[in-house]
C-alpha positions as CSV (number, residue, x, y, z in Angstrom):
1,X,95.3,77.5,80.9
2,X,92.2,79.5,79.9
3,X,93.2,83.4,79.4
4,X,91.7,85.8,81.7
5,X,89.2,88.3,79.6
6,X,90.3,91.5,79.7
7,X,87.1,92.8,81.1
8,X,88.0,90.1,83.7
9,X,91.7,91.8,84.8
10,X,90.2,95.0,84.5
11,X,87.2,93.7,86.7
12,X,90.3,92.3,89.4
13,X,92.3,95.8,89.1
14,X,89.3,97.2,89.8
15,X,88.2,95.5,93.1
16,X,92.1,95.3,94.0
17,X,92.5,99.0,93.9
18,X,89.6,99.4,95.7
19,X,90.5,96.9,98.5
20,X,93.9,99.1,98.8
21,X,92.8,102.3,98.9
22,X,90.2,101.7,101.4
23,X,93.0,100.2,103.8
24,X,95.5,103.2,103.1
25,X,92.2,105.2,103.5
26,X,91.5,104.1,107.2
27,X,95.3,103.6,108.1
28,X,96.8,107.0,107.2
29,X,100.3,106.6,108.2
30,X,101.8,106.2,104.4
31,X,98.3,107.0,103.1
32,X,100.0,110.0,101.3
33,X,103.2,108.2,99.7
34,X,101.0,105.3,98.5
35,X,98.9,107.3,96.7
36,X,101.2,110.0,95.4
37,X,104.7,107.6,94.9
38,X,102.4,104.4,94.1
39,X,98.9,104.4,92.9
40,X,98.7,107.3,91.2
41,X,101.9,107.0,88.8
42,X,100.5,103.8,87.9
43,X,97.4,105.4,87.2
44,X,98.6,108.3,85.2
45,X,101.1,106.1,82.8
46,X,97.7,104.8,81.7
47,X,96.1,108.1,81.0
48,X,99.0,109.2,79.1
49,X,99.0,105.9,76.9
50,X,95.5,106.9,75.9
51,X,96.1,110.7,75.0
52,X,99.0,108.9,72.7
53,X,96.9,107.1,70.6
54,X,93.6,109.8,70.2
55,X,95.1,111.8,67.9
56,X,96.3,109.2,65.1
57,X,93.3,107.3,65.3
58,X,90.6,110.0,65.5
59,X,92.1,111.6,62.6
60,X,92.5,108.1,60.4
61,X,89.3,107.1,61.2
62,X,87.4,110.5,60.2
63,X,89.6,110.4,56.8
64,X,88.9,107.0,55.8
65,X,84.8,107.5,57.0
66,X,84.7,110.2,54.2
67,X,87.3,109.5,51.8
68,X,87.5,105.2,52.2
69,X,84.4,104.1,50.9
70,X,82.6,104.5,47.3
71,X,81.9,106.8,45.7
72,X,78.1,105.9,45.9
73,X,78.4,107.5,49.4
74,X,78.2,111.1,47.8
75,X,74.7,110.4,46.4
76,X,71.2,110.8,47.0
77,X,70.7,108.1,49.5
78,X,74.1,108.7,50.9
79,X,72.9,112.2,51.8
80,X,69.8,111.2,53.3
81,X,71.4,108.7,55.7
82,X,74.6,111.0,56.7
83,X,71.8,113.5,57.4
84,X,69.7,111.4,59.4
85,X,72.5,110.1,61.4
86,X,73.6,113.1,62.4
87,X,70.4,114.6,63.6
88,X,69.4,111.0,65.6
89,X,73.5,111.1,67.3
90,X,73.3,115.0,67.8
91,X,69.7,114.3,69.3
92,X,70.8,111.3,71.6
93,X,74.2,113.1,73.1
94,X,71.4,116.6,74.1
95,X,69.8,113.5,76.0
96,X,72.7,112.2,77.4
97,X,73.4,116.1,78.2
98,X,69.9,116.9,79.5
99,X,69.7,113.7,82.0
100,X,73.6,114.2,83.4
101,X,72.2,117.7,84.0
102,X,69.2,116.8,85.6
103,X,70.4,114.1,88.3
104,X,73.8,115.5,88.2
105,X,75.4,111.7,88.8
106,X,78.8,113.5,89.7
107,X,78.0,115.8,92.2
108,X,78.4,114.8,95.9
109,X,82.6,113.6,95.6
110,X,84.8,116.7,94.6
111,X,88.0,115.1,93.4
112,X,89.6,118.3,91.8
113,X,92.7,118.2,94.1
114,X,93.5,114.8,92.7
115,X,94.3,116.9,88.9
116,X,97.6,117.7,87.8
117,X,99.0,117.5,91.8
118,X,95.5,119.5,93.6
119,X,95.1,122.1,90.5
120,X,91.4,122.0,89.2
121,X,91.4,122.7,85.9
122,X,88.7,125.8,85.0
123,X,87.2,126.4,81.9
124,X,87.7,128.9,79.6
125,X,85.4,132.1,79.2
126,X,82.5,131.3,76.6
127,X,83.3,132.9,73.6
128,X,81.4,134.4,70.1
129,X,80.5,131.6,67.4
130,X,83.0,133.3,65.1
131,X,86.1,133.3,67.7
132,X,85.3,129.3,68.6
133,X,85.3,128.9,64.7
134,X,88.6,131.0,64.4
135,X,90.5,128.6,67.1
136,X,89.0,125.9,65.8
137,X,90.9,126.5,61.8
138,X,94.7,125.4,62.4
139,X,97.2,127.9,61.1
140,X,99.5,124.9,61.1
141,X,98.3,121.4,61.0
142,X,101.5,120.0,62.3
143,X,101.2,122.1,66.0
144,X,97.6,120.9,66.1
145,X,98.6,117.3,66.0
146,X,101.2,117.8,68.6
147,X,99.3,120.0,70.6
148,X,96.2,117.0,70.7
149,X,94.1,120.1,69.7
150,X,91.5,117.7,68.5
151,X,88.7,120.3,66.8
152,X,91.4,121.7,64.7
153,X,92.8,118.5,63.6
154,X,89.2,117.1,62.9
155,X,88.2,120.7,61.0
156,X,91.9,119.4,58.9
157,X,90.9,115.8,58.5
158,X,86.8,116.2,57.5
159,X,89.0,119.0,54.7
160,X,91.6,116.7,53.6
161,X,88.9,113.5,53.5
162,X,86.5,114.9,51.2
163,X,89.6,116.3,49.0
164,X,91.1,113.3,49.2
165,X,87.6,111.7,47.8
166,X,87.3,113.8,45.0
167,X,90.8,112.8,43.6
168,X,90.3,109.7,41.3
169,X,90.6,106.6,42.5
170,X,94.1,105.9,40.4
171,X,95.7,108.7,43.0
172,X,93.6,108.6,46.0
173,X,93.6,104.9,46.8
174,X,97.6,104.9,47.3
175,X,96.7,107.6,50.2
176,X,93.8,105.6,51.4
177,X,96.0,101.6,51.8
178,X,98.5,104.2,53.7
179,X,96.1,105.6,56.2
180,X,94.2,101.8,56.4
181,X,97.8,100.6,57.3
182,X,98.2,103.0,60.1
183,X,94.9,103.0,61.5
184,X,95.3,99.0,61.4
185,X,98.4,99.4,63.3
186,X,96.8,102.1,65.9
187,X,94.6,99.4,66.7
188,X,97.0,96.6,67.3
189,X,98.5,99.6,69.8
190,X,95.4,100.5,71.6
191,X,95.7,96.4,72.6
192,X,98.9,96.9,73.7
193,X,97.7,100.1,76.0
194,X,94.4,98.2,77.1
195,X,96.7,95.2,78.0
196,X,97.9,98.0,80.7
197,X,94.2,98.9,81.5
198,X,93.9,96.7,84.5
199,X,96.8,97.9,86.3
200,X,95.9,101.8,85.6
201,X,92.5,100.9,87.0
202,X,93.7,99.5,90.3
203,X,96.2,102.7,90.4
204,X,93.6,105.3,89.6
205,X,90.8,103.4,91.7
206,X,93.2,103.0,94.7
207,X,94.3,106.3,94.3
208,X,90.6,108.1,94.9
209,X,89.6,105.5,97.2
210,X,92.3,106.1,99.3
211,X,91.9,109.6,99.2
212,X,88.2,109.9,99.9
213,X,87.1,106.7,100.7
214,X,84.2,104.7,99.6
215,X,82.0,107.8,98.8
216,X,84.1,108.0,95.9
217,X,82.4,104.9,94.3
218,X,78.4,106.1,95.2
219,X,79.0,108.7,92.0
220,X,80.3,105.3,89.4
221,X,76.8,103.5,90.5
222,X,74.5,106.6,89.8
223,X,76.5,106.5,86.3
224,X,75.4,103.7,85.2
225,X,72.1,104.5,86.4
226,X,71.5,107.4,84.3
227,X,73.2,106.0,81.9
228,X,70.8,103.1,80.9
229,X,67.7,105.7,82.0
230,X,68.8,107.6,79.1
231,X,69.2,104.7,76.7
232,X,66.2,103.3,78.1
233,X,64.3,106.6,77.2
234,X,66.0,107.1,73.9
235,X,65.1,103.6,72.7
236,X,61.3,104.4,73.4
237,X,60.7,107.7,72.9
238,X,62.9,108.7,70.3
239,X,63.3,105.6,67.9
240,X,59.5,104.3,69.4
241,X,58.4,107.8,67.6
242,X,60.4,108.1,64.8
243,X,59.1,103.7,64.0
244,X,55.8,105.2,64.7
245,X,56.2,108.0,61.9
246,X,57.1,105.5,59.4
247,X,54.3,103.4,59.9
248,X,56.5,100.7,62.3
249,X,56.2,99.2,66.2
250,X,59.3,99.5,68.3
251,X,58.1,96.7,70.0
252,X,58.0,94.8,67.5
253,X,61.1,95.1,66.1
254,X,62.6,94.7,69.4
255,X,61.1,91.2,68.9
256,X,62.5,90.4,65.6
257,X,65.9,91.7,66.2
258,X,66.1,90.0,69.4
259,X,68.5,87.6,68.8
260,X,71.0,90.0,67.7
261,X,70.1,92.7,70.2
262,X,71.1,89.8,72.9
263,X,74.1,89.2,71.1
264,X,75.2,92.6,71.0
265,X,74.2,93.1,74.7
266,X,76.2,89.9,75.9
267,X,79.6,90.8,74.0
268,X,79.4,94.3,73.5
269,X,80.5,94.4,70.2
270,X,78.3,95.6,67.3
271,X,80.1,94.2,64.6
272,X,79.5,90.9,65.6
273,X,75.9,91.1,64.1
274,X,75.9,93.2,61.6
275,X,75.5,90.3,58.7
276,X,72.9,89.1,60.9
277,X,71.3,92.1,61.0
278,X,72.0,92.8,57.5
279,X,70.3,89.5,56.4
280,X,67.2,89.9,59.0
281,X,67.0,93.7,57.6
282,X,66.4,91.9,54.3
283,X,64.0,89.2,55.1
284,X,62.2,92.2,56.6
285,X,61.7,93.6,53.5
286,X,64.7,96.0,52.9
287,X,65.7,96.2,49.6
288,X,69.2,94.6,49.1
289,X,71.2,98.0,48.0
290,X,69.4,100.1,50.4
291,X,70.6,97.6,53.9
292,X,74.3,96.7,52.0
293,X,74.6,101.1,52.0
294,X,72.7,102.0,55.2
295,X,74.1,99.5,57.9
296,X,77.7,99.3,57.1
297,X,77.6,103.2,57.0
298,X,75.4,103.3,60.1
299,X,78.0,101.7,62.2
300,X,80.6,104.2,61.6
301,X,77.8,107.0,62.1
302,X,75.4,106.0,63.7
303,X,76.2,105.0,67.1
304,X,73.1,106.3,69.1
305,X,74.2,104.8,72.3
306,X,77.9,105.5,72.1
307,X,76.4,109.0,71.5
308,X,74.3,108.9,74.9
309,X,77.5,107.5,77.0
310,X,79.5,110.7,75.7
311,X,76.5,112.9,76.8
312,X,76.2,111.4,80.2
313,X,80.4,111.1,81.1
314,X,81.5,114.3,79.9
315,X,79.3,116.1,82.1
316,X,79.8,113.5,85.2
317,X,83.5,114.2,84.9
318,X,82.9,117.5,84.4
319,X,80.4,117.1,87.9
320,X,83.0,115.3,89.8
321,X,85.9,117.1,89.1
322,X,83.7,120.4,90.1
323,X,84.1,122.2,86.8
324,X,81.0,124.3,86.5
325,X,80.3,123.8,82.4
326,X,78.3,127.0,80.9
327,X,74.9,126.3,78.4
328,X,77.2,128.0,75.3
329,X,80.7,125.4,76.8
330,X,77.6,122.8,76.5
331,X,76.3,123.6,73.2
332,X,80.0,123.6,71.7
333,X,80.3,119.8,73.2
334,X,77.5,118.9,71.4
335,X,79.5,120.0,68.1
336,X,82.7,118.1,69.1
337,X,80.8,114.9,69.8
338,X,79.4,114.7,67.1
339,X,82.4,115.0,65.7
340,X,84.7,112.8,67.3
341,X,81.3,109.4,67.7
342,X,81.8,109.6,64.1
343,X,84.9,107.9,64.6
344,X,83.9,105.0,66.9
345,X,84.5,101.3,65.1
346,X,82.3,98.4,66.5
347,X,84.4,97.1,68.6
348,X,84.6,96.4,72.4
349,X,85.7,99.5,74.2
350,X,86.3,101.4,71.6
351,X,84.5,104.5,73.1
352,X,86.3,104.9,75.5
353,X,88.7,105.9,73.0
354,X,86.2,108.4,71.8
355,X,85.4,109.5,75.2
356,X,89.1,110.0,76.1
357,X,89.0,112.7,73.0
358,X,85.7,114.6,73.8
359,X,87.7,115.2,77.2
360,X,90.7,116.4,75.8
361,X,89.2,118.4,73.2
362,X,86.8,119.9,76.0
363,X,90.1,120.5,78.2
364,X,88.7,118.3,80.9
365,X,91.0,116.0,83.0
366,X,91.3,112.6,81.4
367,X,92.1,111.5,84.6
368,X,88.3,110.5,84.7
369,X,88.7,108.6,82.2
370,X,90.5,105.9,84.5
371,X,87.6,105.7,86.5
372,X,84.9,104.9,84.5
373,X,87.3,102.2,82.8
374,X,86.2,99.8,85.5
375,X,82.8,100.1,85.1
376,X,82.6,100.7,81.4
377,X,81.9,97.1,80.6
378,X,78.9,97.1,82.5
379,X,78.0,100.5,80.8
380,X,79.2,99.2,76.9
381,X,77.0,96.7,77.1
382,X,73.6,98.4,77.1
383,X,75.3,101.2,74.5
384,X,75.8,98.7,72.1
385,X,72.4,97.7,71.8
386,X,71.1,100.7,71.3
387,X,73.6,100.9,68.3
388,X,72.1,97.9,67.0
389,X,69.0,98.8,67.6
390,X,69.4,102.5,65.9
391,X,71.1,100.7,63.0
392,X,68.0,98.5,62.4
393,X,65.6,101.6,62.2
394,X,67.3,103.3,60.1
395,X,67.3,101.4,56.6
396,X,63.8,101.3,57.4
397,X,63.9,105.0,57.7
398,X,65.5,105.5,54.5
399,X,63.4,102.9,52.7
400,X,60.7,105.0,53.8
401,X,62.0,108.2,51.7
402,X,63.0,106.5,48.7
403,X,59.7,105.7,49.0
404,X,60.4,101.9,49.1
405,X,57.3,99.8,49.8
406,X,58.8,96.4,52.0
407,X,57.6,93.1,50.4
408,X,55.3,91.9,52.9
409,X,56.5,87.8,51.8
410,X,59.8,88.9,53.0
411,X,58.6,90.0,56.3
412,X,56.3,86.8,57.2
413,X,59.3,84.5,56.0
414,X,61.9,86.3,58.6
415,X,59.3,86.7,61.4
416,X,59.3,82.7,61.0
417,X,62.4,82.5,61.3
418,X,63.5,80.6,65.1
């Protein structure tokens, strides 16, 4: 027999939880026990598989980003790119912020008695730059770890990377297999946890359906509404006038990289075109050393719509758990997902990962994480594009300040191409 597709169970959990909560929703005799006793265990055993494996694989995956590539990465161009992908992923999650804020997709289904047995969790007081910076610097990295305090163990881990980089290789590259062999094997684990993702879905889904009933769902649809408004916006405006700065169409390349944007768009997974966007990226022009740099660095950094999604569903869980985030609580979010996106591999699914740690290391409940599982396929989908997309402009971008003229042979020869 054909094996069911993950996204497939989760798909099934999803519709089966919501089929039983909406019966225990409109025949309350056990409503309560179901929920409490049944769905929301289930539900919760998931939650606390994924705050199991943020810690080791944030912290192995910002290492190895600074400290597991060549040295080349330190240089001039290396420099440029980090720089520009910071600025375009800091500038895509203030757009995921800005649009969450303006049509609020969470409002409208308060769910905070569902946290932690009917305690909403509140915020803490904003705070000066200095004290945030202060909590931030572990006294001891070992509590950090075990306390999931994730800033402190990222401040540790972008320390201990570039250290780690400057060793010679002789030294560091012993330290480097180690942490390669761990995060390898914190991979095979998140499998084993997402093998479980189905069944926390139905258990988390049943769970608010049966409490509130279907208006619990109307908030997951104008999710993924905003969501692709944003990417949609961000894909035209933003990358459409940085291609126009550099003398490039938007449109344009949308129609050369079409094939792989499809690609990307049909199996969510970035990684699946990257030598075909690596070889097209040539064609186009791109010098060799300047695409075999920029992409493969890009897809560790430069995640523009992975970016947007953490913009959008920190403040929707923020929204529907009614936790009332300040502008300062905002602008510090900004910070840690920046952060933590630099960690996201191009993989299916893998920001949810990342997502699950911008919640905990915002203190929000990752009980919301649960939900948008069911619908994150549908939402992964149109953010991986966009990082294919952003990863195509940008050796363009860099070509442009090296001040790299394209070969214009190259660019008729892969516009030919079927």
């Amino acid at each position: 027999m054909k094996r069911i597709s993950l996204v497939v169970q989760i798909a099934i959990g999803l519709a089966l939880g919501i089929l039983v909560g909406w019966y225990f929703n409109t025949h309350p005799l056990h409503q309560d026990w179901v929920s409490l006793q049944v769905l929301k265990p289930l539900g919760d055993i998931f939650i606390k598989m994924m705050k199991m494996v943020v810690v080791p694989l944030v912290f192995c995956c910002m290492v190895l980003g600074i400290a597991g590539g060549d040295n080349k990465s330190f240089g001039r161009m290396g420099i440029k790119s980090i720089g520009y992908f910071f600025a375009i992923t800091s500038l895509a999650i203030v757009v995921g912020l800005l649009l969450a804020n303006l049509f609020q997709p969470g409002t409208g289904t308060d769910i905070s008695s569902m946290v932690h047995g009917g305690t909403a969790m509140k915020m803490e007081p904003p705070k000066g730059a200095l004290v945030i910076l202060q909590n931030i610097v572990p006294e001891n990295i070992f509590v950090a770890l075990a306390e999931g305090k994730l800033l402190s163990i990222l401040f540790f881990a972008v320390l201990f990377g570039l250290s780690l980089n400057s060793l010679p290789q002789a030294r560091s590259a012993p330290v480097v297999a180690v942490l390669q062999g761990i995060l390898d094997t914190m991979f095979k684990v998140v499998r084993i946890v997402m093998a479980y993702a189905p069944i926390g879905v139905f258990g988390m889904i049943g769970a608010t359906v049966c409490s509130f009933g279907f208006a619990s769902l109307l908030p997951l649809v104008k999710l993924i509404g905003v969501v692709y408004l944003a990417l949609l916006l961000f894909a035209l405006v933003v990358l459409g006038g940085i291609c126009y700065l550099i003398g490039e169409n938007i449109f344009k390349l949308i129609r050369y990289f079409r094939d792989e944007l499809l690609l990307a768009f049909s199996s969510a997974a970035s990684a699946a075109v990257m030598p075909q966007l690596m070889e097209k990226l040539e064609a186009y022009g791109v010098p060799r050393r300047i695409v075999s740099f920029v992409v493969p660095v890009g897809y560790a950094f430069n995640l523009d719509g992975a970016a947007i999604f953490l913009g959008v569903a920190t403040i929707f869980i923020a929204q529907l758990y009614g936790i009332d985030l300040s502008v300062t609580q905002q602008a510090m979010l900004v910070i840690t997902m920046v952060l933590t996106s630099k960690g996201a591999a191009g993989v299916p699914g893998f920001a949810i990962i990342i997502f699950s740690a911008t919640l905990a290391s915002a203190g929000l409940p990752l009980e919301g994480v649960a939900l948008i599982a069911g619908i994150f396929r549908i939402i992964d989908s149109g953010t991986t594009t966009l990082n294919v997309l952003g990863n195509a402009v940008a050796p363009l971008v860099i070509a442009r300040w090296e001040k790299v003229a394209l070969l214009p042979q190259q660019a008729v020869a892969g516009m030919a191409r079927p």
